[in-house]
C-alpha positions, 0 to 999 in steps of 0.5 A: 495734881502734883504729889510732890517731887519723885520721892525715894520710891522711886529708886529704892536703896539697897535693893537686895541688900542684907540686913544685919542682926535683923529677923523676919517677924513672921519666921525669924529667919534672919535672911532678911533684904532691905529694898526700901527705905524712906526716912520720914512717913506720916504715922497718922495716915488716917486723918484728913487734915484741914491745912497744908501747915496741919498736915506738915505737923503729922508725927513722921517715922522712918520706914524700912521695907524688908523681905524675908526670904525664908518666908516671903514675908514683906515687913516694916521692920521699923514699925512700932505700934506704940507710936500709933495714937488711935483716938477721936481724931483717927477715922480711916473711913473717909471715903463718906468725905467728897473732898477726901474721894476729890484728893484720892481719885488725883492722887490715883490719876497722877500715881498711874501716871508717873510710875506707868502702873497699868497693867501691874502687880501692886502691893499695899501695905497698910491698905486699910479697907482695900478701897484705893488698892481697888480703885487704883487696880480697876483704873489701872488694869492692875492685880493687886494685893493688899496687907491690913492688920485691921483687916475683917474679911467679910462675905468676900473671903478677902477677895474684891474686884476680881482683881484685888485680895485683901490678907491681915 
């Protein structure tokens, strides 16, 4: 499987940079480091798409990762709830499909791969019920951590695998 040409990700602009007239979410602090910046991410990332042309037409957003080091918050300070659309259509438990798990599990192997994530600390923002960073970290050997505002802790106290904690 190919996930594309190697995207941004892979080199993030502006690391360390500064961000003007920008606060923390979290603290306010206004000492705030840009480290990644992707200009167009899908914001439905919970809907499995029945064509190429389909997922092609998934509204995008620009995404700008920050880091408050007042705090330690990592943030998207380009988020915007009200862009979201949360319907019939949304369903992020999709691990039920066998093409989805097929899709998820090359995804995994070609991640692992081409950015060498053995035995690393892996950090997912937006990781829903926790399920891939789990798998990607078991296959891996990797320690992960894992930011969902949905997140409901369950009988784990956020804690799965061993190696994987999952926070709101």
């Amino acid at each position: 499987m190919d996930i594309g040409t190697r995207s941004q990700c892979a080199r993030p602009p502006a690391v360390g940079g500064r961000s003007a007239g920008e606060r923390c979410i979290v603290c306010e602090q206004g000492d705030i480091a840009l480290f990644l910046e992707i200009e167009r991410v899908p914001i439905l990332c919970g809907r499995l798409c029945r064509s190429l042309s389909a997922a092609r037409r998934i509204p995008t957003a620009r995404m700008r990762l920050a880091f408050c080091r007042g705090c330690g918050h990592v943030f998207n300070s380009e988020f915007d709830a009200g862009v979201l659309e949360y319907n019939s259509e949304y369903e992020n438990a999709l691990h039920y499909s066998a093409h989805f798990r097929d899709y998820e599990n090359a995804l995994i192997d070609e991640l692992i791969r081409r950015y060498e994530l053995r035995n690393r600390t892996v950090v997912d923002i937006g990781c829903g019920d926790g399920e891939f960073l789990e798998t990607l970290c078991r296959r891996g050997g990797n320690r992960g951590f894992g930011f969902d505002p949905s997140h409901a802790p369950d009988g784990y106290g956020g804690r799965r695998d061993g190696n994987v904690v999952i926070s709101r």
